[in-house]
C-alpha positions in Angstrom: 141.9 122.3 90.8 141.5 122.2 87.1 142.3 118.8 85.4 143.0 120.4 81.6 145.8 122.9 82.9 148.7 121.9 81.9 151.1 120.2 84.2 153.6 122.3 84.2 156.1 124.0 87.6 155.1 127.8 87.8 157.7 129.5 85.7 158.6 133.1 85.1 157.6 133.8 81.6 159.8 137.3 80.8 162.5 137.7 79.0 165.8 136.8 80.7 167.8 140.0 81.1 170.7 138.5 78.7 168.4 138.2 76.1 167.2 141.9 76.7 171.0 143.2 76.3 172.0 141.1 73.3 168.8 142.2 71.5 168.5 145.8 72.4 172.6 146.0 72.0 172.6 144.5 68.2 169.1 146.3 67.6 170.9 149.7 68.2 174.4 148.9 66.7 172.2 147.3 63.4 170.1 150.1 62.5 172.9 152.5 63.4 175.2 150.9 61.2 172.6 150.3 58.6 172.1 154.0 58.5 175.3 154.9 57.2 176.1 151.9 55.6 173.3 150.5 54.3 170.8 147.6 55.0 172.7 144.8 54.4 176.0 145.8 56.5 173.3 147.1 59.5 172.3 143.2 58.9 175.5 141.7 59.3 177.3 143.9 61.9 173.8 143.0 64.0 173.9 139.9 63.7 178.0 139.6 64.3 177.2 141.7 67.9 174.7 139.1 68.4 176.5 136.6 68.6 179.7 137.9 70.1 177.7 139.2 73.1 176.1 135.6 73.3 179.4 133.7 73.2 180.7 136.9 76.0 177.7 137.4 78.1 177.4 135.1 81.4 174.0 132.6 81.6 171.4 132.8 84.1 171.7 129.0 85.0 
């Protein structure tokens, strides 16, 4: 056994699939939107699904 690993349980380092959904999802609805509206509105409306599908979206817990 190696004394300099850190101590540490054995976790599963990938993404959580939430976090996969809410990024993807406000990826494609930003550059979508900022396509037709511009950057700063493909921005905003990103960051506004970010958030909603955050607050909606059920945790892994």
């Amino acid at each position: 056994m190696d004394d300099n690993a850190p101590n540490r349980p054995a976790a599963n380092d990938k993404l959580p699939s939430r976090w996969v959904i809410i990024l993807s999802v406000s990826t494609a609805v930003g550059i979508g939107t900022g396509l037709v509206g511009g950057l700063i509105a493909g921005v905003g409306l990103g960051f506004v699904c970010a958030g909603f599908l955050h607050t909606v979206l059920p945790g892994e817990h």
